[in-house]
NUBAKE-434861 format. One record per residue: residue number from 1; x, y, z of N, C-alpha, C in turn. Coordinates in nm, 2 decimals. Example, Ala and Ser with C-alpha at 12.3 -4.5 7.8 and 13.67 -1.06 7.14 Angstrom:
% residues 2
+------+--------+--------+--------+--------+--------+--------+--------+--------+--------+
| tigu |     nX |     nY |     nZ |    caX |    caY |    caZ |     cX |     cY |     cZ |
+------+--------+--------+--------+--------+--------+--------+--------+--------+--------+
|    1 |   1.32 |  -0.57 |   0.78 |   1.23 |  -0.45 |   0.78 |   1.32 |  -0.33 |   0.78 |
|    2 |   1.28 |  -0.22 |   0.71 |   1.37 |  -0.11 |   0.71 |   1.29 |   0.00 |   0.79 |
+------+--------+--------+--------+--------+--------+--------+--------+--------+--------+
This chain:
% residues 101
+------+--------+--------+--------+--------+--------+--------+--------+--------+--------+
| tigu |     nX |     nY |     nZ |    caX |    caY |    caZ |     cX |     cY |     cZ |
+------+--------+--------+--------+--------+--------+--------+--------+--------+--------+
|    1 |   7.74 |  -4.20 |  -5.08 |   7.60 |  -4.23 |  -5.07 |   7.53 |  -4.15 |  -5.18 |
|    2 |   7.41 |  -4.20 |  -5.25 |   7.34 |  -4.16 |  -5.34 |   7.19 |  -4.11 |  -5.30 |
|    3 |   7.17 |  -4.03 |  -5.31 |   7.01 |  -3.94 |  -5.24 |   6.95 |  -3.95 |  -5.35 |
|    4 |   6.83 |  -4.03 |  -5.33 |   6.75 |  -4.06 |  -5.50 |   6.59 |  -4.04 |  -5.42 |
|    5 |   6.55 |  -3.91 |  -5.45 |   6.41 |  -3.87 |  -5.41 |   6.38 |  -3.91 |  -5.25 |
|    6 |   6.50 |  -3.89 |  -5.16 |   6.44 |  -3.86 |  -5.03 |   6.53 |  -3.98 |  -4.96 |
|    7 |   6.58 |  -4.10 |  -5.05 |   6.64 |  -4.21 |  -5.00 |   6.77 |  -4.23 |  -5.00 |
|    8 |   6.82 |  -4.26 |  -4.93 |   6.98 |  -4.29 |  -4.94 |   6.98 |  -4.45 |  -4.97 |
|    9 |   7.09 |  -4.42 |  -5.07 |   7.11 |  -4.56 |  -5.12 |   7.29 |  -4.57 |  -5.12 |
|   10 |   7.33 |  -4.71 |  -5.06 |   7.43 |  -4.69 |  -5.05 |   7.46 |  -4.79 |  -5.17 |
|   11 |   7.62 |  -4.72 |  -5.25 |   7.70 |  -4.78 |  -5.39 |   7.70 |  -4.90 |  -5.34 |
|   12 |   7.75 |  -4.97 |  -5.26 |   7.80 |  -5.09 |  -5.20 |   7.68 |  -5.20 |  -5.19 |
|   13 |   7.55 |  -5.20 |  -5.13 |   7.45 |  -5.21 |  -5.13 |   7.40 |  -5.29 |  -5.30 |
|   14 |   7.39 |  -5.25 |  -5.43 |   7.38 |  -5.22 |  -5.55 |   7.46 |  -5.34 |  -5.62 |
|   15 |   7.61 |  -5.27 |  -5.55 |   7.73 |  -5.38 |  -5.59 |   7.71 |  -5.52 |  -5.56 |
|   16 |   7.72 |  -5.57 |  -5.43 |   7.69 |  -5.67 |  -5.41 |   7.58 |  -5.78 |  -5.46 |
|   17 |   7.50 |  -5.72 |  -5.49 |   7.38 |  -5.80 |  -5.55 |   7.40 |  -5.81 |  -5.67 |
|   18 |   7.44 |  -5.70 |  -5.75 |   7.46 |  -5.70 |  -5.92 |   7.54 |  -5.80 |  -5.94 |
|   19 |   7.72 |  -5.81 |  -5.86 |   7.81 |  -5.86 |  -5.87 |   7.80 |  -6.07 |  -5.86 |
|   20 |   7.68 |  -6.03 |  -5.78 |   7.64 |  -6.17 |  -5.82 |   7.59 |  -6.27 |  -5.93 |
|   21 |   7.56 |  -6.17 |  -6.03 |   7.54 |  -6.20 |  -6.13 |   7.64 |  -6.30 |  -6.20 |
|   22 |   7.66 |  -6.41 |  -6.26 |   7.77 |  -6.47 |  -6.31 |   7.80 |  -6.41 |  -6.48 |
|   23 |   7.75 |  -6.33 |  -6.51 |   7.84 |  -6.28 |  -6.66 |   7.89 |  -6.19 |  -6.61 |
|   24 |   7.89 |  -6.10 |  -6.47 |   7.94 |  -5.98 |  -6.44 |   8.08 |  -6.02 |  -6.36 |
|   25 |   8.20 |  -5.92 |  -6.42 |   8.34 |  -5.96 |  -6.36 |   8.33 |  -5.84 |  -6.21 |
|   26 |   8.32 |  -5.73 |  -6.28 |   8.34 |  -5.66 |  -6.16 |   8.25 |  -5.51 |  -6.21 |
|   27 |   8.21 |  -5.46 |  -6.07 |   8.11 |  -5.37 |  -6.06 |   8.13 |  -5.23 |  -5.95 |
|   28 |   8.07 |  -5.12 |  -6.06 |   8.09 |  -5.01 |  -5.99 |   8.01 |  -4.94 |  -5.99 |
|   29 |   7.95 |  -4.86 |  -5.84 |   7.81 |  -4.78 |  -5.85 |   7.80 |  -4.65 |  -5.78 |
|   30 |   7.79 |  -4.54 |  -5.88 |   7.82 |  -4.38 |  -5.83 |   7.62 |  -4.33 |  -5.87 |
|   31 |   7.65 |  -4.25 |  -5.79 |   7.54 |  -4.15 |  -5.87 |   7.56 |  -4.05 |  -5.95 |
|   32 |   7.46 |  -4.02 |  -6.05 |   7.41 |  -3.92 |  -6.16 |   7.35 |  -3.82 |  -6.17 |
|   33 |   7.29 |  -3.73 |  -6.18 |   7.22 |  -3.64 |  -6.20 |   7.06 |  -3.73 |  -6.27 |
|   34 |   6.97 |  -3.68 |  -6.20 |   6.86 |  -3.68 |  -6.26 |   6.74 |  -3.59 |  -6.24 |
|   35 |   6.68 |  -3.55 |  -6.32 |   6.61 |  -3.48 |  -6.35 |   6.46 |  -3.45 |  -6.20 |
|   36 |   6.43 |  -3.57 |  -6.22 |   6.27 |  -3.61 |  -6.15 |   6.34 |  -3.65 |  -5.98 |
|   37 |   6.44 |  -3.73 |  -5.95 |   6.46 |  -3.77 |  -5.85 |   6.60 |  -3.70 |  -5.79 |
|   38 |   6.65 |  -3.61 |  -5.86 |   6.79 |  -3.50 |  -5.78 |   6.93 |  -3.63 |  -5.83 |
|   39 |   6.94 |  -3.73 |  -5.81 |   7.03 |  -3.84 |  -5.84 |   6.96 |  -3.94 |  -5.88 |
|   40 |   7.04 |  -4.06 |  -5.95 |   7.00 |  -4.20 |  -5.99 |   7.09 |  -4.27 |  -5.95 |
|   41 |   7.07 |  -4.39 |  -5.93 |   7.24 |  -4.48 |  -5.95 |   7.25 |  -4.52 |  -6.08 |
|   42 |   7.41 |  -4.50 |  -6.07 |   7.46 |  -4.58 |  -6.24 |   7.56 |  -4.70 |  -6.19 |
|   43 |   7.51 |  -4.76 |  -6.27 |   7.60 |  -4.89 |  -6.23 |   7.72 |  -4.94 |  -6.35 |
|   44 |   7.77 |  -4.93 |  -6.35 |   7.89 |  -4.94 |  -6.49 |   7.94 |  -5.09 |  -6.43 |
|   45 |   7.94 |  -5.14 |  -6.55 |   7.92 |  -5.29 |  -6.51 |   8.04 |  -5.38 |  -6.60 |
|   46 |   8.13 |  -5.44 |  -6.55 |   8.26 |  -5.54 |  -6.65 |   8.18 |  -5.62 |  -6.68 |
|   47 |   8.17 |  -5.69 |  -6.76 |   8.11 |  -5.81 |  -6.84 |   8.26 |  -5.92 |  -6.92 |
|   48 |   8.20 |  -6.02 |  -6.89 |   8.29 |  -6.13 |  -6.95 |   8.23 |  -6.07 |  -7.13 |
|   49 |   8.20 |  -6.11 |  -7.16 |   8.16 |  -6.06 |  -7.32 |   8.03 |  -5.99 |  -7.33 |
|   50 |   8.08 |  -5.88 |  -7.44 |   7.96 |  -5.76 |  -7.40 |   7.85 |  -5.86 |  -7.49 |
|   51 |   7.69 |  -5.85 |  -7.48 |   7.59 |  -5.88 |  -7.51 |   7.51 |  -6.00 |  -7.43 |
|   52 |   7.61 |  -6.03 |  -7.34 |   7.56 |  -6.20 |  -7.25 |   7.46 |  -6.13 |  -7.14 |
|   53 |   7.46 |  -6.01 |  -7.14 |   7.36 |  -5.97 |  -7.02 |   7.30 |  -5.84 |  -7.06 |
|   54 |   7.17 |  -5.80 |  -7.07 |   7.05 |  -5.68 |  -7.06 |   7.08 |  -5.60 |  -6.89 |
|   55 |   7.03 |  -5.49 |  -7.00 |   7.02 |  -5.38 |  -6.83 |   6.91 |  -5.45 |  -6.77 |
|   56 |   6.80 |  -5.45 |  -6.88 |   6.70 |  -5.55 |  -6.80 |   6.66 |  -5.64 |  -6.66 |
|   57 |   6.75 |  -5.68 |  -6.70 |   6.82 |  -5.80 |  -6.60 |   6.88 |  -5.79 |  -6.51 |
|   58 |   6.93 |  -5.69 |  -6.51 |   6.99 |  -5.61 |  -6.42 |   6.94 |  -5.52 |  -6.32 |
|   59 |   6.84 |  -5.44 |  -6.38 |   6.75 |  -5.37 |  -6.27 |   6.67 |  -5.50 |  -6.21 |
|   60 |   6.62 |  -5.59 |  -6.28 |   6.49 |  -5.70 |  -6.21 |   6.59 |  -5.74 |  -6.09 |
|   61 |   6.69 |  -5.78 |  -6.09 |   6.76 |  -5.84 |  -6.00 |   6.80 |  -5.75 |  -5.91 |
|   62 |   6.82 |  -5.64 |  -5.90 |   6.80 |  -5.50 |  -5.79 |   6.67 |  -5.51 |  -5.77 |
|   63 |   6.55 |  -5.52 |  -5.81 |   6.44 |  -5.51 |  -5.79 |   6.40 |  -5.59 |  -5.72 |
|   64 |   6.41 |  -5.74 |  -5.77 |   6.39 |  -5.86 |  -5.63 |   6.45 |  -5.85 |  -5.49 |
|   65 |   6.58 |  -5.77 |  -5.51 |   6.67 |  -5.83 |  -5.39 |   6.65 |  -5.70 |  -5.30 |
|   66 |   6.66 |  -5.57 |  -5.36 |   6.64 |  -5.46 |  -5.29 |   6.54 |  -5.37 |  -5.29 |
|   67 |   6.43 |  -5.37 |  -5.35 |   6.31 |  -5.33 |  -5.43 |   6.33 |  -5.18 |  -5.50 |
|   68 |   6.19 |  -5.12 |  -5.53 |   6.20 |  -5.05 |  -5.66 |   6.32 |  -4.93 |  -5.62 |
|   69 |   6.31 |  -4.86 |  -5.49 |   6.37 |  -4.75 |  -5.50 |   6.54 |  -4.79 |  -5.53 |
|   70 |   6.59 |  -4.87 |  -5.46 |   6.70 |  -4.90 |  -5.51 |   6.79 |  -4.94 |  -5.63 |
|   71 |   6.70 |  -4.95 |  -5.72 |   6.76 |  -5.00 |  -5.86 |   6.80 |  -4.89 |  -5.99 |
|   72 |   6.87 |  -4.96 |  -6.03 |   6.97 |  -4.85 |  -6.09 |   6.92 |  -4.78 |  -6.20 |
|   73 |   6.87 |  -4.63 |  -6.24 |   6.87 |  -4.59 |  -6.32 |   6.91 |  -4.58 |  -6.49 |
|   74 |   7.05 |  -4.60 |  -6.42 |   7.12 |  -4.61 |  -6.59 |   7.24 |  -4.73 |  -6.58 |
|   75 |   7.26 |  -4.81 |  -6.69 |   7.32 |  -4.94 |  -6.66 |   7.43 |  -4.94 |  -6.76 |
|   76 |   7.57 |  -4.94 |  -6.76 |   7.67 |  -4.94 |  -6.85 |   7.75 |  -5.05 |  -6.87 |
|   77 |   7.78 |  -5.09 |  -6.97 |   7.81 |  -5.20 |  -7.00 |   7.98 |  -5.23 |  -7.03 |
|   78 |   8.10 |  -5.28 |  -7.03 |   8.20 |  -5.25 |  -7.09 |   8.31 |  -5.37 |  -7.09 |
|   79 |   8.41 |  -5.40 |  -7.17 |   8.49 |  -5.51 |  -7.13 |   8.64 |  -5.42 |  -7.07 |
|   80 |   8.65 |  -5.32 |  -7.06 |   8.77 |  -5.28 |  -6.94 |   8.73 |  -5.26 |  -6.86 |
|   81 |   8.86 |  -5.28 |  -6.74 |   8.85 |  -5.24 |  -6.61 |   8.81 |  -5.14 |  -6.52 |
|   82 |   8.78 |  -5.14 |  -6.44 |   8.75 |  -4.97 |  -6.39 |   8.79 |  -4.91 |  -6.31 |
|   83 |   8.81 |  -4.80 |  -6.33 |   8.91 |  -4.74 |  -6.28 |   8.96 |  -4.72 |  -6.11 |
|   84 |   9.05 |  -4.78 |  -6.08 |   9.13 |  -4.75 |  -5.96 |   9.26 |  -4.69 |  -5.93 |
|   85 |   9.29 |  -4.67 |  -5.79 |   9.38 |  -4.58 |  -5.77 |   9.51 |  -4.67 |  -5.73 |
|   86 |   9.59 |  -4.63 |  -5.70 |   9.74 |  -4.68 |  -5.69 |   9.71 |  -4.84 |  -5.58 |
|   87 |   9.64 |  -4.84 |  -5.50 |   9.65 |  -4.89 |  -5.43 |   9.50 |  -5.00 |  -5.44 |
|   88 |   9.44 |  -4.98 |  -5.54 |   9.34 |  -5.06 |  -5.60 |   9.16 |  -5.06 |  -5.56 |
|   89 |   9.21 |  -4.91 |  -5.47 |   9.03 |  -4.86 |  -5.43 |   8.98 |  -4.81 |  -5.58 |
|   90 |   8.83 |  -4.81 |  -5.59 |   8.75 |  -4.81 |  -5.71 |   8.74 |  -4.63 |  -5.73 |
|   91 |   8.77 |  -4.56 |  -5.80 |   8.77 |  -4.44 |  -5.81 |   8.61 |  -4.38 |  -5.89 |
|   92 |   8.51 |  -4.44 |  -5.78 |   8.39 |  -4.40 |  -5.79 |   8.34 |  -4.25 |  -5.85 |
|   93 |   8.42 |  -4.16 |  -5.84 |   8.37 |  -4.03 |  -5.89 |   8.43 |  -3.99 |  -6.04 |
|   94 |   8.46 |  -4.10 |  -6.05 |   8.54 |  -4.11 |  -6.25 |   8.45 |  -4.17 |  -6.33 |
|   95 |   8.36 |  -4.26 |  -6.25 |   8.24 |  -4.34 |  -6.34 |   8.19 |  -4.28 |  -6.43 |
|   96 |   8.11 |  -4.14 |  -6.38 |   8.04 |  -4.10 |  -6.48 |   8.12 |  -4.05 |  -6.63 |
|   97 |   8.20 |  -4.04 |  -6.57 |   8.28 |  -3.93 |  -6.71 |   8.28 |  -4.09 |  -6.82 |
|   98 |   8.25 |  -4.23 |  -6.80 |   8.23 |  -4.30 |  -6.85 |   8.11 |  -4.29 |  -6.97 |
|   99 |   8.06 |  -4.25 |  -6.91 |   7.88 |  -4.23 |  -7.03 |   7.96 |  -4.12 |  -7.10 |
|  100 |   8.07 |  -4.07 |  -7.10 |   8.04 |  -3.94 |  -7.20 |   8.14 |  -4.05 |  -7.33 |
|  101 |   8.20 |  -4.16 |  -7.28 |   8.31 |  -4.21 |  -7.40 |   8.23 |  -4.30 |  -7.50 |
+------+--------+--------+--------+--------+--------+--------+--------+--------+--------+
């Protein structure tokens, strides 16, 4: 769970909406450090080919479906997979180390 200025926001929540997106293959959503709100969500996102989709586009569609507080702070983009464990759960607390590559 992600605590963003008072709210719990659950990863899963995030996923499902984003994942709906049709240029998005597969999606993963941890929280970050932020400054103003204690956490953000980051959404690290598979894409069929990188440039077919804006973060943009990505928060509005969080925005419509779950409104402002739930929408993701910081939006990553990538054509590999992400990372899972032996048995194919999403290893959510490895995301971030993603923004540092």
């Amino acid at each position: 769970m992600i605590i963003s200025g008072g709210y719990n926001i659950w990863p899963a929540e995030l996923e499902n909406v984003i994942s709906e997106h049709p240029a998005v293959v597969e999606v993963g959503v941890c929280g970050i450090p932020s400054e103003r709100w204690g956490e953000t969500p980051l959404a690290v996102i598979v894409v069929k080919e990188l440039g077919a989709i804006k973060e943009e586009e990505i928060v509005q569609l969080c925005l419509d479906k779950l409104g402002k507080v739930k929408r993701p702070g910081k939006v990553l983009f990538q054509l590999d997979p992400l990372p899972r464990t032996v048995v194919g759960k999403l290893m959510r607390k490895s995301l971030p180390q993603l923004l540092d590559e």
